[in-house]
Structures are given as C-alpha cells and as structure tokens.
N, C-alpha and C positions, 0 to 999 in steps of 0.2 A: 266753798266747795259744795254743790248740790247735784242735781240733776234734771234732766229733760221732765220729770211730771212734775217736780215740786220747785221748780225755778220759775212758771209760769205764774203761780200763786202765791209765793212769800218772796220772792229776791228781793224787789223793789221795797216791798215793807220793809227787808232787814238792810239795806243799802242805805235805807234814809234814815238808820237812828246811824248811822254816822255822820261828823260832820266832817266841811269840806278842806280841814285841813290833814284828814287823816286818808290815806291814799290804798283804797278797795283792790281789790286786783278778785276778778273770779273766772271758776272753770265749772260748767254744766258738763256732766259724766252722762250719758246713756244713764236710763234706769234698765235695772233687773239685776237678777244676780249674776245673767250672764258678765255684766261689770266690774264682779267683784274679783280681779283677777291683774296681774303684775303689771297689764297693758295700762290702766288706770289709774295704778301705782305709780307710773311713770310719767301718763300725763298731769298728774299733780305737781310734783317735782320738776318736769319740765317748763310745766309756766310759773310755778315760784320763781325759778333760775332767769327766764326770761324777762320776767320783772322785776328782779336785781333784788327779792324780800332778803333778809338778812335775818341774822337769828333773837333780833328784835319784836321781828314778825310774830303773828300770831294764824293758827289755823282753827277759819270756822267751819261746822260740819252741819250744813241745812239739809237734813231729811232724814231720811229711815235709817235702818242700821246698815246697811251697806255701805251707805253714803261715809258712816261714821265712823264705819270699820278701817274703808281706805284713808278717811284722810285723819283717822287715827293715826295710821302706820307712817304714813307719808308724814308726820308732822314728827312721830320717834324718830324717825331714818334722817329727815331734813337735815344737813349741817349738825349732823350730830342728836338733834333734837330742841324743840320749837314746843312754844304754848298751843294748846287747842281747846275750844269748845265746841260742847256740843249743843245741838239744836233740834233734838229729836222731831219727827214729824208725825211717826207711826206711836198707834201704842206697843207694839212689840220692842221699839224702839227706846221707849219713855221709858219702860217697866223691866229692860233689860240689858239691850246693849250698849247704850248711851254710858251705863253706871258700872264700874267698875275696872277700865283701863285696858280690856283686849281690845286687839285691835288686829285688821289682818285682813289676808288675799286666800281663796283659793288657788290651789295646782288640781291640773286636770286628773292626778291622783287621788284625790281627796280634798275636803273641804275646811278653811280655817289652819292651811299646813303651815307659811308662812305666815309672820306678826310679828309682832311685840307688846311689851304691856306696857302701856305708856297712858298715864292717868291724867283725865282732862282739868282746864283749869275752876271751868264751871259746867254744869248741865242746865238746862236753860227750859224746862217745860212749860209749853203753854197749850192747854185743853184745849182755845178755840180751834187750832189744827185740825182736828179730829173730824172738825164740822167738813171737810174733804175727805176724808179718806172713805175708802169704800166699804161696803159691809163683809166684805170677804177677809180684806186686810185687817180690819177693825177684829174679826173674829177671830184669826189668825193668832194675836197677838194677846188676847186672853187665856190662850196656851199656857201662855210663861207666867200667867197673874196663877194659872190654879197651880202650877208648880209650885211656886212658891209655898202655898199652903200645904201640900203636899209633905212636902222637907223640911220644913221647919216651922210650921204655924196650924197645928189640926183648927183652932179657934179660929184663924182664918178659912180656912177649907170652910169648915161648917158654912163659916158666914158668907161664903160665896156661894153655894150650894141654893141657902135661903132666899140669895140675894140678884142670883144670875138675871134673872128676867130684868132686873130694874137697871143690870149693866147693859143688859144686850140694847135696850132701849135708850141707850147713854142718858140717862138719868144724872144730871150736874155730881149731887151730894154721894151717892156710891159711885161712881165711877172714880172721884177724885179721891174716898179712901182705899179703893183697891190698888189705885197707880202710888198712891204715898207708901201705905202697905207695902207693896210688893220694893219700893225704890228701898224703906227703910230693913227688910228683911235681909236685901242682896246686900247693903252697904255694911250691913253687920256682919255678914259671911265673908266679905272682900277684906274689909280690915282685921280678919282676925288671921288672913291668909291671901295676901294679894297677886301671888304668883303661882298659885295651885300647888302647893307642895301637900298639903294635905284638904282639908274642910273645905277647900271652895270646892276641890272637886265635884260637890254631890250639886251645885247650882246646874250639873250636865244631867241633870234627871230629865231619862228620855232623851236625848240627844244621840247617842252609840248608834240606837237605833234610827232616829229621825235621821243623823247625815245621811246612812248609809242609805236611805230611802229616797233623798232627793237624790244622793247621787248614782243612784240606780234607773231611778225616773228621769235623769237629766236639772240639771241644777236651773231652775224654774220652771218648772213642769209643777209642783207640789211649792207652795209657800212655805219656809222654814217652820212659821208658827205652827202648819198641818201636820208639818212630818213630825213636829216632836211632840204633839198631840196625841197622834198612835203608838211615836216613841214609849211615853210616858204608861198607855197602856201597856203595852208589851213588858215592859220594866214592872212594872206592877202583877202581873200574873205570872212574871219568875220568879219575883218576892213570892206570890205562893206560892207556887211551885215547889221553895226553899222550903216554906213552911211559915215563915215569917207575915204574911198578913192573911185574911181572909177570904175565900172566894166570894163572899160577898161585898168586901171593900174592894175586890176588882170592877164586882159590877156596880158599884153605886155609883166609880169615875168613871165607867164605859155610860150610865145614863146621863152625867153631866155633860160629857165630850159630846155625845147624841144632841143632847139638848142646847148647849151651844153653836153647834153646825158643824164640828170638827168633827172630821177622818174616823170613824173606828172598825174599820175594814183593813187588814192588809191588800193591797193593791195587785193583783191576781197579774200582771205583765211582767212583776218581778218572781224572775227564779229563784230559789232560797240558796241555792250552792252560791248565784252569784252575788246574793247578798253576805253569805255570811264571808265569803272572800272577801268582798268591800270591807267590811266590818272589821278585820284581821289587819288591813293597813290604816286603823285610825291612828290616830296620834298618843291616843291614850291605852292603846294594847302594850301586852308587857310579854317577857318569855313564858309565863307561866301560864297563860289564858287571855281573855278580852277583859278588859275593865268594862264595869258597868256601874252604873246607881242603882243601888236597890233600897226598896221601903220595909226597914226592920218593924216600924208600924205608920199611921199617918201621921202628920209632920217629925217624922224621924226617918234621917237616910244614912245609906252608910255606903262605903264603896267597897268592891269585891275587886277580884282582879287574878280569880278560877275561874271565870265562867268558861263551857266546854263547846264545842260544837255540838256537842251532842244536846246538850242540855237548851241550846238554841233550838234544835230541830223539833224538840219535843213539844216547843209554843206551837208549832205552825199545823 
C-alpha cells in the first residue's frame, strides 16, 4: 500500500526483495491528507477482497504517515485483523507515526476520529529515503523530534537546540541519533501505556491545537508537522500562563521553531471562536474542559483536562 509520490521511487525496489513464489498484490492511494479518509479505507479492503489475501496475508505500508495510518487500520479491520509493516518514507513518519500502533481516517468532523490501535509487525527505516524528500516535508517532521525532547528528554532538547544546524543539513551521524532518540523515547511511552489510558497521552504535546489548525485551514493546506509546531508553542505559553515554565523557556522554543523554518505565527484567516469550537469536538475533550498537554517544566509533561475557553482566548 503506497501512494502516487512514493510508488514512483521505492515500489519496484520493494517488489524485487520478494521472490517469485510469494504473490505481491498492490494499490497506489492519491497522496495528501486529503486521502486520509474512509474512501481509502475501503479501497484498501476492496482490492485485498478482490485478490482473495486471506488472513495469512500480510499488509505493507510504503510511505509517509498517512499511507501508514490507513493501511494500519485497514489491516486491524481486515478479516478481523491481519500482519502489517511499516515502511516509513517521511521523517515525521520514522520518528513518529510508523511507532507505536494508531492507526486511522479522518471524518470531515475532525481529524484521527475513526482507527484502531493495531501494532505493526516490524518498522522497517531506512535514511537513504530521505534523500527524496523535500525540504519543507523534511522540516515538517522535526516538529515531533523536538517534542520529544520537550516531554520527556530536557538532555535531548538541549542537544537538539546545539545540534539543529547539523540536522537541518542531514548530516549522516545526528540525524540518525535524533530519529533513534526520538523512536526509543516514544516506544518507552507506548509500552508503559499502549492505548492512551493514561501517559501516552502527553506524546499529543501540541497536537489539540495543531488538529484544530489544519482543520480550520483545510486538512493540507498546513503540513501536520507545521501545525503542531505552533501547536507545541501555544501549549507552552499556557504552561506559563499556569505558571509552570518560564517566559523565557517559551521564547528559547519560539527561537528554535524560527530557526528550523516551522510556523511560529498563528495564522490571521482563522477566527479564534471558530477555532476554539473545532477544538471543543477533539476526541480528547472531556465534560469538564478541553484536554491539553502541558509542560510542568522541559522534558516533563502532564495533562490537564480544565482548560477553559477563556483561558484559550487570553493566548491570542
């Protein structure tokens, strides 16, 4: 399972480490996120069915987190549930969606509503990919590496902070410990908690706000990794707000985010009433207020689940 930008460049490569007695079946998806939605869900499942896979099958997932998501879900859903790998293409993808078992569609409600958690059999990274991808995607997707350090790794933070330039540059030797880093971080947060009941939650640092941003701008209009880029800002200067970190540990990650080309503007087309509506049907709101991640200090997060509209309106 891939799609129209990354089936041009890796299919053939990943077609021929099979051999010919083991029987390929594939479907190219549109790229974008406009893709990412039940229409896709169902061509997946339609042409397993057409090709008679059985729950012997396995599903592979070549590309970005999109790609991963659906035929995540479509491998939970298959006959019950089916093997899947993943084949990450993107770094946004390596460093975060690929690892740890969500898997899932948007509804034009909201984003990530429908899924399942269905954990792959292997994840499968290989850097040379990269050497494709574009510099916007590529930045994109460093988002979720500084998060990481953010919630649970200050000594990572740091060392990204020192070390940015020699990523932006894809430099072989850091770039390859930030994507280990960031994989062995999340898989420590997933195992101690694999269906969000409590601690994985905080891996959504910045997110509350990033969905409701792309889906305010239109779901690709704004790259996920950008929108939780400003997410993550924003999340951060409520933590002060609270009291909980410094107004100057807002601005050292508004200079990093600046510094690696991500977002640190809220985006003046969106209206704040209708954001904070969007905001109010995530999936992670409660009766009491909106859930959020907050930074109780660097690499320490915590979740809340008061947060007020009001207290929303006072960022903006």
């Amino acid at each position: 399972i891939t799609d129209t930008n990354v089936a041009p460049l890796y299919l053939s490569q990943l077609r021929s480490v099979f051999g010919k007695s083991t029987e390929v079946v594939e479907i190219i998806l549109p790229a974008g996120e406009e893709s990412k939605s039940l229409n896709s869900f169902s061509a997946v499942i339609d042409r397993a069915l057409q090709a008679g896979i059985n729950r012997t099958g396995t599903f592979i997932a070549l590309g970005g987190g999109i790609v991963g998501d659906i035929a995540g879900f479509a491998a939970a859903c298959y006959q019950r549930g089916v093997k899947f790998v993943q084949i990450p293409t993107t770094l946004l993808a390596q460093v975060d969606s690929s690892v740890g078992g969500k898997t899932g569609v948007n509804h034009d409600l909201g984003k990530n509503m429908i899924g399942a958690f269905h954990q792959p059999e292997a994840v499968i990274t290989d850097l040379d990919v990269l050497d494709t991808l574009s510099d916007r995607e590529f930045i994109a997707g460093l988002a979720e590496i500084i998060k990481y350090g953010l919630i649970a790794d200050i000594d990572f933070y740091e060392w990204l902070r020192e070390n940015i330039r020699s990523i932006l540059d894809r430099e072989l030797s850091p770039l390859t410990w930030s994507i280990r880093r960031s994989c062995e971080l999340k898989a420590a947060i997933v195992s101690k908690d694999e269906r969000e009941a409590g601690l994985r939650a905080i891996l959504n640092f910045g997110h509350t706000f990033g969905h409701a941003i792309e889906k305010c701008l239109g779901y690709g209009s704004w790259l996920h990794g950008e929108a939780v880029a400003l997410g993550m800002l924003l999340a951060s200067r409520l933590s002060y707000k609270r009291g909980w970190i410094a107004e100057s540990e807002v601005n050292i990650l508004r200079d990093l985010i600046i510094r690696v080309g991500l977002p640190s503007e809220f985006p003046s087309e969106i209206a704040i009433e209708n954001f904070a509506e969007v905001m109010s049907l995530d999936k992670k709101a409660t009766d009491d207020g909106l859930t959020f991640i907050l930074l109780k200090g660097i690499g320490e997060a915590k979740v809340v689940s008061d947060v007020t509209f009001e207290e929303l309106r006072s960022l903006f």
